[in-house]
NUDO-420761 format. One record per residue (C-alpha): y, z, x. Coordinates in steps of 0.2 Angstrom, whole numbers, padded with zeros to 4 digits, always signed. Each point is the difference from the previous one (the first is absolute). Layout:
residues N
YZX;...
//
This chain:
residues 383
+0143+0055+0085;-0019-0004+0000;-0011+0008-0015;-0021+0004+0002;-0005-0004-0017;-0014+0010-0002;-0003-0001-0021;+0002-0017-0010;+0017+0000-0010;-0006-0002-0016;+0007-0006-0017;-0004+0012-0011;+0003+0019+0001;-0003+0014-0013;+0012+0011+0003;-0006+0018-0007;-0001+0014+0009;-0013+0013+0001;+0012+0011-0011;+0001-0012-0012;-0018-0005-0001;-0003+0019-0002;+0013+0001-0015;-0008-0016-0008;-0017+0008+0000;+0010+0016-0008;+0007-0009-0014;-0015-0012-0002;-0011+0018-0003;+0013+0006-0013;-0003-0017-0009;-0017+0001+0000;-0001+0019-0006;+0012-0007-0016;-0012-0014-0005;+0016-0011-0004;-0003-0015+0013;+0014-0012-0010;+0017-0001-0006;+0002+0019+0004;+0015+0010+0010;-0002-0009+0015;+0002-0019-0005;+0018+0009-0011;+0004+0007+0016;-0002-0016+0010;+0008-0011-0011;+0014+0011-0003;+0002+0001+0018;-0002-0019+0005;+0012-0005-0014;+0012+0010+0007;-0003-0003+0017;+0004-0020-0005;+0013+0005-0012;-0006-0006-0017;-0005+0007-0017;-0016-0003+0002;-0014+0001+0010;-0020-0004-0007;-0014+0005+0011;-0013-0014+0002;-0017-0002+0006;+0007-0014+0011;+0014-0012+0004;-0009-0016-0006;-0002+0010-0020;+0019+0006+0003;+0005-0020+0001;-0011-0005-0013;+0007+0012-0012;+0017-0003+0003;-0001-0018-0003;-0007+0006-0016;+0016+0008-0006;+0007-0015+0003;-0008-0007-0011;-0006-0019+0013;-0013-0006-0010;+0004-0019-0003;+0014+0000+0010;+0004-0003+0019;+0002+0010+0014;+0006-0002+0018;-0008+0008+0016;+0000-0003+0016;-0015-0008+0008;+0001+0011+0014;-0006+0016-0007;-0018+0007-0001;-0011-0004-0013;+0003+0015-0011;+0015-0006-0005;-0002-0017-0008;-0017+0004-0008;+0010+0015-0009;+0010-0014-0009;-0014-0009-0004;-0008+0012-0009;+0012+0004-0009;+0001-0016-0007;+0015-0007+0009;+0001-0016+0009;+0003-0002+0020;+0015-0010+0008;+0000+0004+0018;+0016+0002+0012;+0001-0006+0018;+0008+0011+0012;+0013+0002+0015;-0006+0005+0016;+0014+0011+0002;-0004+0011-0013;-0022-0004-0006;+0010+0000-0017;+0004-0013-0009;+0022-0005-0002;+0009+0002-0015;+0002-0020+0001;-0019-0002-0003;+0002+0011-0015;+0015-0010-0006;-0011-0018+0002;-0015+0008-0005;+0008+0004-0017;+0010-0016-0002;-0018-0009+0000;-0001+0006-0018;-0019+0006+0001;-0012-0002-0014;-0003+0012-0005;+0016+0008+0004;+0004+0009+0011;+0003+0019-0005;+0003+0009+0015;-0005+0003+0021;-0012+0014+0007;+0008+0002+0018;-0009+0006+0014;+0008+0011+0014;-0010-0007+0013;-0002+0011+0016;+0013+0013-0011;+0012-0011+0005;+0013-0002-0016;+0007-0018+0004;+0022+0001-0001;-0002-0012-0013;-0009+0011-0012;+0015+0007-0008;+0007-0017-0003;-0016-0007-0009;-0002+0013-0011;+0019+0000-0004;-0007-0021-0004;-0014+0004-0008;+0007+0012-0014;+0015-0011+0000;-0012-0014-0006;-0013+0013-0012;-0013+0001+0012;-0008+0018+0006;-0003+0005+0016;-0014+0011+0006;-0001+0006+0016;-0020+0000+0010;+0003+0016+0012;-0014+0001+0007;+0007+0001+0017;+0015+0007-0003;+0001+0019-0004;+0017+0006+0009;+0006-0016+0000;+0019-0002-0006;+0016-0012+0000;+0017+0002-0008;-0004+0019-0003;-0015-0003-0012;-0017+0003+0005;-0014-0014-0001;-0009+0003-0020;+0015+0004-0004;+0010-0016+0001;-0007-0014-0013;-0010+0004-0018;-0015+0008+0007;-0007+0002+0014;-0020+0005+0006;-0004+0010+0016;-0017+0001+0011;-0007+0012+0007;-0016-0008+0009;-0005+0010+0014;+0009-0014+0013;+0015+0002-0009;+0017+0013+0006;-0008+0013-0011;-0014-0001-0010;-0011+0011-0011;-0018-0008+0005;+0002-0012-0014;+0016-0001-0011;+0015-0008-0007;+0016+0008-0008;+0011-0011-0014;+0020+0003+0001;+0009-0001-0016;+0016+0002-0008;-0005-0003-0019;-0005+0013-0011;-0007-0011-0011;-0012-0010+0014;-0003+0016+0008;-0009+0006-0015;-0009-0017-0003;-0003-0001+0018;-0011+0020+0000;-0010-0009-0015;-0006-0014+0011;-0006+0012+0014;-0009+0007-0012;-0008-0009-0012;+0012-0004-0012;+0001+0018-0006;+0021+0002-0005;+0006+0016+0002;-0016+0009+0003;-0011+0004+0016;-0017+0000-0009;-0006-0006-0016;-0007-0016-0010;+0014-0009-0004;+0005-0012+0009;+0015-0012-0005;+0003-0009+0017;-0011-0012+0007;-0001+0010+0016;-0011+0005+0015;-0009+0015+0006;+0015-0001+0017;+0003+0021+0000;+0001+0008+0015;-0010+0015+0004;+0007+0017+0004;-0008-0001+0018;+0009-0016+0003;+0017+0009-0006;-0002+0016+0013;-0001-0013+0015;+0015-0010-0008;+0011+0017+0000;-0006+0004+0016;+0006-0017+0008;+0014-0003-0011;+0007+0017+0007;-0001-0006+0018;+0004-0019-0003;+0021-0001+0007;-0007+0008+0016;-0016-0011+0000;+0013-0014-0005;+0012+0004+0016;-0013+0001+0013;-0005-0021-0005;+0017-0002+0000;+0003+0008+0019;-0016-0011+0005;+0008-0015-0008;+0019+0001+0010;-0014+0005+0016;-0009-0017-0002;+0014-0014-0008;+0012+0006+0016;-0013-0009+0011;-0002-0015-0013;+0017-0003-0001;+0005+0002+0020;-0013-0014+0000;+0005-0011-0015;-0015+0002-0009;+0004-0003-0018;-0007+0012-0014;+0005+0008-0017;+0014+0012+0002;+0005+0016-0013;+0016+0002+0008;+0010-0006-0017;-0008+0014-0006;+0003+0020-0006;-0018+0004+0006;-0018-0009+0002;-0017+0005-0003;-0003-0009+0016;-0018-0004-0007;+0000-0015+0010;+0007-0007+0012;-0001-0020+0000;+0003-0010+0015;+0001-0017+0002;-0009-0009+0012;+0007-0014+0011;-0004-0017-0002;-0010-0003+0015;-0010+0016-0004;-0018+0002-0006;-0003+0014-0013;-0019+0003+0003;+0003+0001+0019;+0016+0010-0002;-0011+0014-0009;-0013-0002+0013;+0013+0005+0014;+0006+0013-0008;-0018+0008-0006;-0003-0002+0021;+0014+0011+0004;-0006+0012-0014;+0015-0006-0012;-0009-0002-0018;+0009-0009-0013;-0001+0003-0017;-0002-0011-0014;+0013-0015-0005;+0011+0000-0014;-0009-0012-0002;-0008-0012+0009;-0003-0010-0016;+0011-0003-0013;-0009+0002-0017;+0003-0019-0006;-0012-0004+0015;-0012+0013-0006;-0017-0005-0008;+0000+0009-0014;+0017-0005-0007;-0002-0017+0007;+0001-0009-0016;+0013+0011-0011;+0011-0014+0000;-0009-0013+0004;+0004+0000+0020;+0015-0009+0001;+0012+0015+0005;+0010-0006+0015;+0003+0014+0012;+0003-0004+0016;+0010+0015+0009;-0014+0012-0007;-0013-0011+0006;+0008+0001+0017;+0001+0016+0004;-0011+0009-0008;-0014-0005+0012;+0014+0001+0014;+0005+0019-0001;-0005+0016+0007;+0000+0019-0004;-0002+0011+0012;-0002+0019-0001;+0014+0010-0008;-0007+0016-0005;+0006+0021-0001;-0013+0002+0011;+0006-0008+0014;+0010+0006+0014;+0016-0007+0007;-0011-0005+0016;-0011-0008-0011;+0014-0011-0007;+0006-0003+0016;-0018-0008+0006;-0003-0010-0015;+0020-0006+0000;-0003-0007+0020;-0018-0006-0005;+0008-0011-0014;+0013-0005+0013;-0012-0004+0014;-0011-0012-0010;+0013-0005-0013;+0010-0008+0015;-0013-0006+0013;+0000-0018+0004;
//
């Protein structure tokens, strides 16, 4: 069958519909009519209900994903100490453990997974770091939760080390029955309006302590324990809350998020069919319960250029959406000389520039999928 595409297919799609839109500007009138724009009955209802959509304890409301990541390592408690990340992640994440005081030792990463092995873990830790090494902030890039996860925090707690979990890209994502945030010691989600669900800006922490929940509402908030408003503060915290506005969209999208979830997922089987009738390697979720299907990451063939990959696919109205990621953070400027620029990375380094993404949205319509799976075909294969 030959498809007229008549509207680019796009990356991004905001899925809200007009009866939605209408019941945000309801709620966001009631807000206003209050005069309580923070920490009132909508953020308690959004945390409540994210924490038991994931499955923990508890859930802390954010301003945004990159405060969530920073606070968590705060509980932690990294400063003088080491912590392992892998280079392939976005900047938010290393510069979150860097200022909060902690030390980077980057992981490579397997092509099969854009995650680093539990193997890299174990050599990583064997090094005997100075200063040492005191846990790993993993990255569940794409929402893909590598198969080996279970087995290097099962290594990791074995040897003393926490884990905590960057979800940025994974809401609904799950293996062995547990949901991603719900897996290691922590966890922080985004909510950036690229991202499965978002609340304009935002970010939700997942957590299972009592105690660090508690800590963790005084570093949103100033360092004020135990109390919303006030002058005391105890904890050297942040001005990181999130508004009540911010909260109503989060309810709105959290409600709608398995069904926003499933139609990536429907768009996903639509697209890999074509990519694996034709070989065409790329990161696969099959191991898993359920994906976020953020991003779909396929690998290019050797004899393949990426810049004019993306310029075929652009002609034929096929619009790819941003790499995870195209450089790997011990290659960016501003962390060039964390650790002195000697780190040795080489499958990182590979394929990071040599990957695509293309769209995967809940917008997009099972003929949509179709094109953009026998676009990727057609030019992924071409001699």
């Amino acid at each position: 069958m030959k498809y007229m595409i008549n509207e680019p297919i796009k990356p991004f799609y905001f899925d809200l519909t007009e009866e939605e839109i209408d019941l945000f500007k309801n709620e966001c009138g009631k807000i206003l009519s209050s005069g309580k724009l923070i920490l009132g009955e909508n953020t308690l209802a959004f945390e409540k209900a994210f924490a038991e959509y994931v499955g923990t304890k508890h859930a802390i409301a954010v301003n945004t994903g990159s405060s969530g990541l920073e606070i968590i390592l705060r509980l932690k408690k990294i400063e003088n100490t080491t912590v392992l990340v892998p280079t392939n992640t976005n900047f938010a994440t290393v510069a979150a453990i860097l200022r909060a005081g902690g030390k980077v030792k980057y992981l490579d990463m397997d092509e099969k997974t854009f995650a680093p092995s539990l193997q890299m873990v174990i050599d990583a830790v064997k090094e005997n770091s100075i200063p040492p090494i005191s846990g790993v902030l993993w990255v569940h890039i794409g929402g893909v939760i590598s198969p080996e996860f279970p087995a290097v925090i099962e290594y990791c707690h074995k040897n003393g080390l926490f884990v905590l979990e960057d979800t940025a890209h994974a809401h609904g994502s799950q293996i062995n029955g547990i949901q991603a945030g719900n897996l290691g010691d922590g966890a922080s989600f985004s909510f950036f309006p690229t991202k499965i669900m978002t609340t304009f800006e935002g970010g939700m922490i997942t957590l299972n302590d009592d105690e660090e929940d508690y800590i963790a509402r005084s570093l949103r908030n100033q360092g004020k324990r135990g109390m919303d408003f006030g002058g005391l503060h105890t904890d050297f915290g942040n001005s990181s809350r999130m508004t009540e506005v911010h909260a109503v969209l989060g309810l709105i999208q959290l409600t709608k998020l398995s069904k926003m979830i499933a139609k990536r997922q429907r768009c996903y089987d639509i697209i890999t069919k074509h990519l694996q009738e034709a070989n065409i390697n790329f990161v696969s979720t099959e191991h898993m319960d359920s994906a976020s299907q953020y991003k779909l990451i396929v690998l290019l063939p050797k004899d393949k250029n990426v810049e004019e990959i993306k310029k075929s696919l652009f002609n034929e109205k096929v619009l790819l959406g941003g790499e995870v990621y195209q450089i790997p953070c011990h290659l960016q400027p501003v962390f060039k000389n964390i650790n002195g620029g000697q780190e040795n990375l080489p499958i990182a380094e590979y394929w990071c520039p040599r990957h695509i993404c293309p769209p995967l949205t809940s917008g997009m319509t099972d003929e949509e999928a179709d094109i953009t799976g026998k676009m990727l075909v057609k030019y992924l294969t071409a001699s």
